[in-house]
C-alpha positions in Angstrom: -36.6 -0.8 -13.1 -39.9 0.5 -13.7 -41.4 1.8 -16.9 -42.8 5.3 -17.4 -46.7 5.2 -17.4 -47.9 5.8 -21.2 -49.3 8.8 -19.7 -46.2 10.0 -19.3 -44.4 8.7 -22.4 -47.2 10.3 -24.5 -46.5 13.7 -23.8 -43.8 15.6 -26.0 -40.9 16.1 -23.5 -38.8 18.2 -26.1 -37.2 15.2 -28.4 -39.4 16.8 -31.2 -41.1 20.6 -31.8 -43.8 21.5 -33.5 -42.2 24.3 -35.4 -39.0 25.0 -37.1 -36.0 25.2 -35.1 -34.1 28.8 -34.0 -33.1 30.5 -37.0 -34.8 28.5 -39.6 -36.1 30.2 -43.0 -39.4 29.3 -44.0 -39.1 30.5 -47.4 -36.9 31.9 -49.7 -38.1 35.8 -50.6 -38.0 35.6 -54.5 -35.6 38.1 -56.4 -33.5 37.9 -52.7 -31.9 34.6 -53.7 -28.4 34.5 -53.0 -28.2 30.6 -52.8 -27.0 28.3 -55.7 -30.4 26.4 -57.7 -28.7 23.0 -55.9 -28.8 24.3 -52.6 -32.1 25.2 -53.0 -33.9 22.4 -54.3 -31.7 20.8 -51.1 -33.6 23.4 -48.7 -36.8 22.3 -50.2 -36.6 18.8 -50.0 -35.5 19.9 -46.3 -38.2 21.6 -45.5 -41.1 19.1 -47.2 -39.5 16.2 -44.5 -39.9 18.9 -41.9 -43.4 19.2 -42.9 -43.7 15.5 -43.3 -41.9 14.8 -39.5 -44.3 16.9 -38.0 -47.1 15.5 -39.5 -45.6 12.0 -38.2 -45.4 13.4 -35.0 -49.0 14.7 -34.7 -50.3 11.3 -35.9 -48.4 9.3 -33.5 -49.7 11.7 -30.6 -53.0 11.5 -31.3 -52.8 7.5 -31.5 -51.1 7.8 -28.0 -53.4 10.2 -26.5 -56.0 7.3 -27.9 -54.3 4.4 -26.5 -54.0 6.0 -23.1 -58.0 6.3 -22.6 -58.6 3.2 -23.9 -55.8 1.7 -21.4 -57.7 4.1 -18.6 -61.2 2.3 -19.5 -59.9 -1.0 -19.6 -58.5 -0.4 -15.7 -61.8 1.6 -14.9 -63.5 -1.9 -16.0 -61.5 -4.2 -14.6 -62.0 -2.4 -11.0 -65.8 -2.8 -11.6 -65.2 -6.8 -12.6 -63.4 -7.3 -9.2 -65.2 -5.3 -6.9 -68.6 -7.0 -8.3 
């Protein structure tokens, strides 16, 4: 079995988004409230680990995107060691 070239493993294949999923409210339009105080803190707390996922996410592509040139410069060199 071969594995997937990091390439290929970097790139966001749909596991995670970038933005909220279909239907999601953003924010709660004050005086419009028609949810319990509980419910909202709930949505809140919600929404912060959203923030906080997506935040994840970014860092962990940008460390693969990293990883993947430094992997491509360390091949680059090691053709120039063995054709020399």
């Amino acid at each position: 079995m071969m594995a997937r070239p990091i390439s290929q493993s970097c790139k966001n294949d749909g596991g995670m988004s970038n933005g909220a999923p279909a239907g999601y409210v953003k924010s709660i339009i004050p005086g419009q409230s028609t949810m319990s105080d509980p419910a909202q803190i709930k949505l809140k707390r919600l929404e912060l680990k959203l923030k906080q996922f997506a935040e994840v996410e970014t860092f962990l592509m940008k460390e693969c995107e990293q990883v993947e040139r430094t992997r491509q410069r360390i091949a680059a060199e090691r053709a120039r060691m063995i054709t020399a």
